[in-house]
Every structure is written in C-alpha cells, then in structure tokens.
TORFIRO-277357 format. One record per residue (C-alpha): x, z, y. Coordinates in steps of 0.25 Angstrom, whole numbers, padded with zeros to 4 digits, always signed. Layout:
N
XZY;...
This chain:
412
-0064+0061+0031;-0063+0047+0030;-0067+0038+0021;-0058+0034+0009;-0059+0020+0003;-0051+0015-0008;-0045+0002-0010;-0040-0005-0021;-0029-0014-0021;-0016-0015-0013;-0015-0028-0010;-0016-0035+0003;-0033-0033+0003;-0033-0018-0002;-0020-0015+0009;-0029-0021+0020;-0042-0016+0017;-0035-0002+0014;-0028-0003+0028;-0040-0006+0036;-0048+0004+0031;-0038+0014+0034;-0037+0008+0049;-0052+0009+0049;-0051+0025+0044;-0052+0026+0030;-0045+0032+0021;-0039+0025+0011;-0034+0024-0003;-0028+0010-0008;-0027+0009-0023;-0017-0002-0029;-0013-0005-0045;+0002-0008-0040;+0011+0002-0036;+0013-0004-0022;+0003-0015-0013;+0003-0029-0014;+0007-0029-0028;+0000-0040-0033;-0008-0051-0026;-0002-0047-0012;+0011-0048-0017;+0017-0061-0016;+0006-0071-0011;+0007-0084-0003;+0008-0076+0011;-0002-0084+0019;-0011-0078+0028;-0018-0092+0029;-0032-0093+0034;-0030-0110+0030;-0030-0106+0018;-0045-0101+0018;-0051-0114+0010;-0057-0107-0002;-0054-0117-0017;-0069-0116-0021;-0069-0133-0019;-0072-0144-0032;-0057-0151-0026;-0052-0138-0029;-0057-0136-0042;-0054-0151-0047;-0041-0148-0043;-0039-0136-0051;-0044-0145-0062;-0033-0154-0062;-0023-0144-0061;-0027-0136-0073;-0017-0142-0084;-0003-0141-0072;+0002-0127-0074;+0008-0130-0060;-0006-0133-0054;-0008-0123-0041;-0022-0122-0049;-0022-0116-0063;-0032-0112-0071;-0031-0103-0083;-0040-0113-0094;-0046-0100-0102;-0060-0095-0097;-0064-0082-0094;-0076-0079-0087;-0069-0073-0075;-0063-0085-0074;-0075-0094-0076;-0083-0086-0066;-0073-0086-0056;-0072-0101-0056;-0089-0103-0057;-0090-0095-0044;-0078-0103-0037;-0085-0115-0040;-0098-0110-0034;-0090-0107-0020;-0087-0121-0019;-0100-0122-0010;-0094-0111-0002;-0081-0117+0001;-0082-0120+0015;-0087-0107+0019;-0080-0100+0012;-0066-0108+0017;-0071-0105+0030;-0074-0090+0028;-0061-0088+0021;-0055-0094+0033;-0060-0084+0044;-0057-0072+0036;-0044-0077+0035;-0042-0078+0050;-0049-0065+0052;-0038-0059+0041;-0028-0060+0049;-0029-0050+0061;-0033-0042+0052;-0020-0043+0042;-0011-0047+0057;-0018-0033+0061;-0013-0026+0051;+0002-0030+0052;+0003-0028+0066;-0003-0015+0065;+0006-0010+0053;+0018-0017+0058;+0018-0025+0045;+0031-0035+0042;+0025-0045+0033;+0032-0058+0034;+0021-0063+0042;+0024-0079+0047;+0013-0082+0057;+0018-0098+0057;+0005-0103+0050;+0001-0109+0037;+0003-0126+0035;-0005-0133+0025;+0001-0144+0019;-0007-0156+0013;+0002-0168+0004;-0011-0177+0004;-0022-0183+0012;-0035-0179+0002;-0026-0164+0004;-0026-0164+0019;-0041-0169+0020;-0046-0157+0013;-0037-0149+0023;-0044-0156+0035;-0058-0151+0027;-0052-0136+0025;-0045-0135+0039;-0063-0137+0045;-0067-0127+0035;-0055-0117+0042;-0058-0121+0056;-0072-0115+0056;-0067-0103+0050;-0058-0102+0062;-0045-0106+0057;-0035-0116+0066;-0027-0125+0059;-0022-0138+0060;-0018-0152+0055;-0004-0155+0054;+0004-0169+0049;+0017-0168+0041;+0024-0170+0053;+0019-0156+0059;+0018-0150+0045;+0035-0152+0046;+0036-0146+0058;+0028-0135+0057;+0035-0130+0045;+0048-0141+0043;+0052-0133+0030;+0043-0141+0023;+0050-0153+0015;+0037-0162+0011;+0027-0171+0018;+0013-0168+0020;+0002-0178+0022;-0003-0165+0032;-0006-0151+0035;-0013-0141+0044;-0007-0129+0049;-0013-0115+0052;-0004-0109+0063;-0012-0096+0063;-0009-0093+0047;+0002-0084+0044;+0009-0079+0032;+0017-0067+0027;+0020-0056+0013;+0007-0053+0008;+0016-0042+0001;+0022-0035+0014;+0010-0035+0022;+0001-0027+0012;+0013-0019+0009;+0014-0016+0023;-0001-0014+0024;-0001-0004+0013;+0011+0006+0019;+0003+0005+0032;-0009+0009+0025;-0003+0020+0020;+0001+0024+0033;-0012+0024+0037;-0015+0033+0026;-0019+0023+0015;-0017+0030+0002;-0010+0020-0008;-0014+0022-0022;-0005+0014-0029;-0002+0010-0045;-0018+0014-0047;-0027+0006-0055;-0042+0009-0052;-0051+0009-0064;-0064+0013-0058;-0071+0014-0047;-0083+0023-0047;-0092+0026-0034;-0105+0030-0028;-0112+0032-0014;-0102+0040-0011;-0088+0036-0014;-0079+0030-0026;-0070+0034-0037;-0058+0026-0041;-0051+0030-0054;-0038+0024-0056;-0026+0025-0062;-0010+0025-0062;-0006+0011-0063;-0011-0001-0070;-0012+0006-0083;-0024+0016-0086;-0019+0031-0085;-0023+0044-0077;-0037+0040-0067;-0036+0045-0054;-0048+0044-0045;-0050+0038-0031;-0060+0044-0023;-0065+0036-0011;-0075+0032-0002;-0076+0016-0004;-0067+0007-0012;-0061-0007-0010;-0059-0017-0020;-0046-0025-0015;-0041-0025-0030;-0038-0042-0029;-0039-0047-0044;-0043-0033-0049;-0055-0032-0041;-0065-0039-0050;-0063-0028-0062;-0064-0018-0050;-0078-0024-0046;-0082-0027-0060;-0081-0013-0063;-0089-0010-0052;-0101-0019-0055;-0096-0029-0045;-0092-0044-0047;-0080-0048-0042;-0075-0061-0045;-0061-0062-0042;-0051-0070-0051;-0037-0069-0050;-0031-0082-0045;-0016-0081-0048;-0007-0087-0037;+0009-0086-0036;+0020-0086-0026;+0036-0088-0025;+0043-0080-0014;+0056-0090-0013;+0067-0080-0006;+0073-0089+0004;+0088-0084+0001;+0095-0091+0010;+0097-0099+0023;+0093-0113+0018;+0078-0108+0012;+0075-0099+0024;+0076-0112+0030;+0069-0121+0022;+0058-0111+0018;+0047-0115+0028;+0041-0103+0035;+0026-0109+0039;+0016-0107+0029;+0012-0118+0018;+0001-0121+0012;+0002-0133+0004;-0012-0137-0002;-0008-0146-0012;+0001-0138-0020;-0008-0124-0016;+0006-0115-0011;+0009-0109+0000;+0021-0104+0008;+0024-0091+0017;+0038-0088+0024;+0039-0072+0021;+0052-0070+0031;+0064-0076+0031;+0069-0075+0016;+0055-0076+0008;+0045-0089+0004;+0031-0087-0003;+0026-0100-0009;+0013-0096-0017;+0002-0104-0023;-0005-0108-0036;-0018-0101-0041;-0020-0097-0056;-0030-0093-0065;-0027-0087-0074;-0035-0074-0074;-0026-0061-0072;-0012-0066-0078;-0002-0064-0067;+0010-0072-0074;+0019-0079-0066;+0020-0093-0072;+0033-0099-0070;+0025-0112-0069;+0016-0109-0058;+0028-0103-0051;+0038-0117-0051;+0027-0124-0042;+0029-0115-0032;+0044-0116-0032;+0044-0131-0035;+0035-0134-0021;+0045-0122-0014;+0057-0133-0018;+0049-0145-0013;+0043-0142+0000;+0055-0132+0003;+0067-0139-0003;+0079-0131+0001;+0072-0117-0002;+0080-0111-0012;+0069-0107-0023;+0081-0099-0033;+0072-0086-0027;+0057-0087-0031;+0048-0076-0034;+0039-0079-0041;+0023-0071-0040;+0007-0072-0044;-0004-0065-0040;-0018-0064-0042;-0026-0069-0031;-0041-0061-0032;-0050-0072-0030;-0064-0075-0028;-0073-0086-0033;-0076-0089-0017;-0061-0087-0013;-0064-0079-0004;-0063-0063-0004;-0074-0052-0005;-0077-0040+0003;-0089-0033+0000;-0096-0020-0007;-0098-0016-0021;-0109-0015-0029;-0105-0001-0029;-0106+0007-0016;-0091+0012-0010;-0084-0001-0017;-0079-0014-0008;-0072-0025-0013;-0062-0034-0004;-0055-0042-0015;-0054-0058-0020;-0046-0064-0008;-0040-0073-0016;-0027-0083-0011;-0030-0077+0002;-0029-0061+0002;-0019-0061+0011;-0026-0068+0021;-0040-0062+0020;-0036-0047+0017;-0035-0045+0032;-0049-0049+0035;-0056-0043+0022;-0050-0030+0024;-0056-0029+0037;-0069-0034+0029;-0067-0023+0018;-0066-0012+0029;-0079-0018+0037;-0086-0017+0023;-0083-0001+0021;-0086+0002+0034;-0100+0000+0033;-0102+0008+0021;-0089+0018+0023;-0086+0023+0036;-0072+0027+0038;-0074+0042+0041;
C-alpha cells in the first residue's frame, strides 16, 4: 500500500505540495477549514508570478519609511500602534535579517525562477485555464533616488539568474501605452508572467482529486498526535468545535498560511509567521472603452507598492498595501480608495463604478522568505510563510516539500 500523507491547507501551497505527491505515488488526504480551495489568501491576490519581485523588505530605508507612514491611514505601510508580543517578536527578528538582505534577495530570486516550470508543469499537464498573460512584468520608478535603488536590486536579481532590463519612459509607453503617467524610468522583466491565483488552485485541486486526492473539506484540525510510526489528526466539522474525527496517516504537511504558527506551537515547534494583511480590487471592465484602456502588461509601481495583472478580456486585479494589524480581516474603506484613486490616474478612462473590493492574510516570516523543513516531531513537515510571494514560490517549494518526505517516507 502506499504511503498516506496528509496535508493541511487548501490553498495554492497545500494544492501543490498535495498534487506532487500524488504524481510521486502517495496517497493523499488534503484537509482545508473552507468548504471549497482557495478560500482565503489564494483567493484574490495580485496575480504576479514575478521573480522581480524577489527583493526581500528587511532594509533600515524600508523601516524608516514605515515610520513616516504610521499616522496616514492611506500609507501602503501600516502598523497597528498596540504591542503584543507576536508582534514585537516578529519585527525584532525582521530587523536581525537585515544583514541577510542580499542573500536572501538573491535566494528568493532563484526559487522563484525554478517555481515556475514547476507551477507551468502543472498547468500544461492538467490542462489548466487560468488567465495566465505571459507579457512580463514593468516596474515603474517616478524618481531618481527610486530608480537608483532599482539599478542596486536589478545586481542582486542578476546573480540569482533573473534577466531584466532598464527601460526610459519613452520604452515604458510603448511597451504598455495604456499607461497615462510619466516615469523618470523602469526595467521590464519579459519572462515574468501573471494570472488567477484562484483558477489555477482550483484547477489544481479537481486534478488532484482526479488523481485520487481525497479532499477533506469544512474540517478544522485540532490536534495532531504521532510517533515513529505514523500520525493522528483529530478534527472537526467546520470552524466551530463539534464531533472529532481522526485522520490516520503516514506523515503530515503544515501548509496551513496564517494558521500554521498555533499548528506548530502546539507541537513544540516555533513558527514565526505574522499575518501581514494585503488587498485587491478586481475592476470588471464592462465595456469597450476600459477593455481598452486597461493595460494588459503587468505593473509594478514601487513608489505607490500596487500592482496590476490583466485576468482575460473583462477583469483587472490592482493589489497592494501591507497591514498589521494582527488577524483582523476587515476590509477598510480607507485602504481600499487608494487603490481605486491610483486605477483612475494611471488608467483614466477605466470605468471603476465595478470594484470589488478583498483582503487577505499574507503568512509571513521574519526573513521573507518561506520554510520547508521537518518537525521537532518525527512524521510532521512544515511548508508554510511564503509571504507576498506564495503564488510565485508554491511551484518550487512544493517540489521541495516532496524531496523532504522522500528521504524519510518512501512512497510505497
């Protein structure tokens, strides 16, 4: 009999990790909270697969920056004033990766360009339709002390592999001429792509199941119990207490996103993952005039933080901001309007009377950067704490996840 694995969590990094197992013959059970996949921080998300987006935030400008922006409710930074110690924690560690920002920027960057013929892998193989635009990714820079930085970042991409290059605002306009601003300049990653977070896990987690994936769905795991020879997940109907069932299994995987750290804690393990809380609009491009004047390359626009992606013909993501504010999910109308009001600018004949409006909880480490390793107990893996950037390194740390088990788990 092969092997059974559990994993836990349904969105883009549990659906991977879930699907390559089964590929590499396990069987496999994927538990999520949410009736359906994708529920919750792979619902609505920027849409960029953008390895130029692998500079991690652990830098003093960066933090000074913050600074300035803690009384603008509009800020793309805020911070929640009233400590905890998560919180406090969380921010102590993220200043003691400052001295790792290169490396890790640069290590950030080669898993993202080794995620995706993973994640491109999968599509083909399924057949899955997810709005994917393969037109690159421009970065935008209104200023010179803004581009400079670029010019340092665009060295630390380059020896992790990535090709990009420089552009004036003359080539800005005509790679994407939607674009109604000027720019002092910008460099443009043609390999980048973007699509529907949402689509593609959904599509993943059918094929899973068709691969005989047994979805477990509305199930809240309370514990998680093993030994030397296999684990024991109790959980229950729904978000609410009720009737325990147990999961009996080989080996478990923790790719629970903001949940994970009270999985881990409960296991003796330290986890910590704050939940940074970003938002999107998806502007439905009604009519003949915003199809047009949405643009469909990808923006990134490093002094505002927001990013685009085209989803088909009748749909634009814009997405940005990072909150904390520990594990409220509110959408606030305030950090909202900023969205709509840089949509209007950039993109003046878009019709915004269709916005809808999202948040999610990014899973994020101190490091800004994911982890995949072992428990302190023996059968339990974590591969949890992607981050802004879970969509594009669930590819690459799925396959990561699999490699892991593999060496204490064999399929059969």
């Amino acid at each position: 009999m092969p092997h059974h694995i559990a994993v836990i969590g349904a969105g883009i990094t549990g659906v991977t990790t879930a699907y390559l197992l089964s590929q590499e013959g396990y069987q496999v059970s994927l538990i999520e909270q949410q009736r359906y996949p994708a529920m919750e921080t792979s619902f609505a998300n920027g849409g960029q697969l953008s390895a130029s987006n692998a500079e991690v935030w652990n830098r003093w400008p960066t933090v000074l920056k913050g600074l300035s922006w803690m009384l603008r409710n509009d800020a793309p930074l805020l911070v929640n004033p009233k400590p905890n110690w998560h919180k406090l924690s969380w921010m102590a560690e993220f200043f003691w990766n400052i001295r790792h920002y290169k490396a890790n920027t640069i290590a950030t960057a080669r898993l993202a360009i080794a995620a995706r013929e993973e994640l491109f892998a999968m599509a083909e193989r399924e057949n899955i339709d997810f709005d994917h635009e393969k037109r690159g990714i421009l970065h935008v820079y209104r200023n010179k002390d803004d581009y400079d930085h670029a010019c340092v970042v665009n060295n630390l991409l380059s020896q992790g592999g990535l090709d990009r290059r420089a552009v004036s605002d003359t080539e800005i306009r005509s790679i994407e001429p939607a674009l109604q601003e000027r720019f002092h300049g910008g460099f443009f990653t043609e390999s980048d792509s973007t699509g529907d977070i949402h689509k593609f896990t959904r599509g993943l987690a059918r094929a899973c199941e068709r691969h005989g994936v047994r979805l477990l769905s509305d199930r809240t795991v309370l514990t998680i119990d093993g030994d030397q020879t296999g684990v024991r997940l109790a959980t229950t109907a729904g978000p609410c207490p009720g009737p325990r069932d147990i999961v009996e299994a080989d080996g478990v995987v923790i790719c629970a996103g903001v949940a994970s750290r009270k999985l881990a804690r409960d296991l003796g393990d330290r986890l910590n993952i704050y939940p940074v809380k970003g938002y999107s609009i998806t502007v439905n491009l009604a009519d003949a005039v915003s199809r047009t004047a949405a643009p469909w390359v990808s923006i990134l626009d490093d002094d505002a933080k927001i990013v685009t992606s085209r989803l088909g013909p009748d749909r634009f993501r814009v997405a940005g901001t990072a909150e904390f504010n520990d594990f409220n999910r509110d959408i606030r109308d305030d950090r909202v309007r900023p969205l709509i009001a840089w949509t209007r600018r950039l993109f003046p004949d878009v019709d915004t009377d269709s916005v809808i409006p999202w948040s999610g909880l990014r899973p994020m480490m101190p490091t800004m950067m994911p982890t995949v390793r072992t428990s302190r107990r023996q059968r339990v893996f974590y591969n949890t704490g992607h981050g802004h950037l879970g969509w594009t390194l669930a590819g690459i740390t799925a396959r990561m996840t699999v490699d892991l088990i593999q060496q204490t788990i064999r399929p059969t």
